[in-house]
C-alpha positions as CSV (number, residue, x, y, z in Angstrom):
1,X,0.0,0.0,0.0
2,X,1.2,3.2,-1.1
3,X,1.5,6.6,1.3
4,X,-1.8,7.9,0.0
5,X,-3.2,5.2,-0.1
6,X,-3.0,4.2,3.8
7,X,-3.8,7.5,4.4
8,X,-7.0,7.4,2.9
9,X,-7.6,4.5,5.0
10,X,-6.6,6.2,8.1
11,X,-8.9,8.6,7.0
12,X,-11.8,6.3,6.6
13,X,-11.0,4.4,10.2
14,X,-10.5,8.2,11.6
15,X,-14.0,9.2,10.7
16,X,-15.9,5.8,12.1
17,X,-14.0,5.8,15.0
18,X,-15.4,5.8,18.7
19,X,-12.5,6.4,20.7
20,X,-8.4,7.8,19.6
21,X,-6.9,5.9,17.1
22,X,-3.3,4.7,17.8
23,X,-1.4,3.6,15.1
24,X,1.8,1.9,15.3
25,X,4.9,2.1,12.8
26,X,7.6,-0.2,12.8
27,X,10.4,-1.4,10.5
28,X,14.2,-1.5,9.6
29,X,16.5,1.6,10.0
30,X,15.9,4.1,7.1
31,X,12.7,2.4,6.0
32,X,10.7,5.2,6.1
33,X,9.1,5.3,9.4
34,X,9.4,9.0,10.0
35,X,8.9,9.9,6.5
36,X,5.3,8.2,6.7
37,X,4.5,9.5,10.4
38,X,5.3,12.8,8.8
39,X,3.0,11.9,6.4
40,X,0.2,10.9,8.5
41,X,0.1,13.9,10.9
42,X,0.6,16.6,8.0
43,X,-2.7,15.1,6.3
44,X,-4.6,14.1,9.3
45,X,-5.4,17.7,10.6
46,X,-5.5,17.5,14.7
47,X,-3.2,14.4,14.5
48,X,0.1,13.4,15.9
49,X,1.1,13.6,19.6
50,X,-0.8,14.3,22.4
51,X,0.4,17.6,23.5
52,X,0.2,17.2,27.6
């Protein structure tokens, strides 16, 4: 699955969902993990960390 794609899909599960949704990233050094949480919380507006 490409970046857009899964972040249409986090879009989709965002919009149904009841309660926060946590989404976990793992992977090989330099695969991209940052790139694609970077991603995620640039097109997901009000996502990424909790800020307390």
């Amino acid at each position: 699955m490409d970046h857009d794609a899964l972040i249409e899909h986090v879009r989709t599960l965002r919009g149904s969902a009841r309660s926060p949704l946590v989404i976990g990233v793992s992977g090989h050094c330099g695969s991209g993990k940052s790139t694609l949480a970077r991603a995620l919380v640039d097109a997901l507006p009000g996502g990424g960390p909790d800020p307390r």
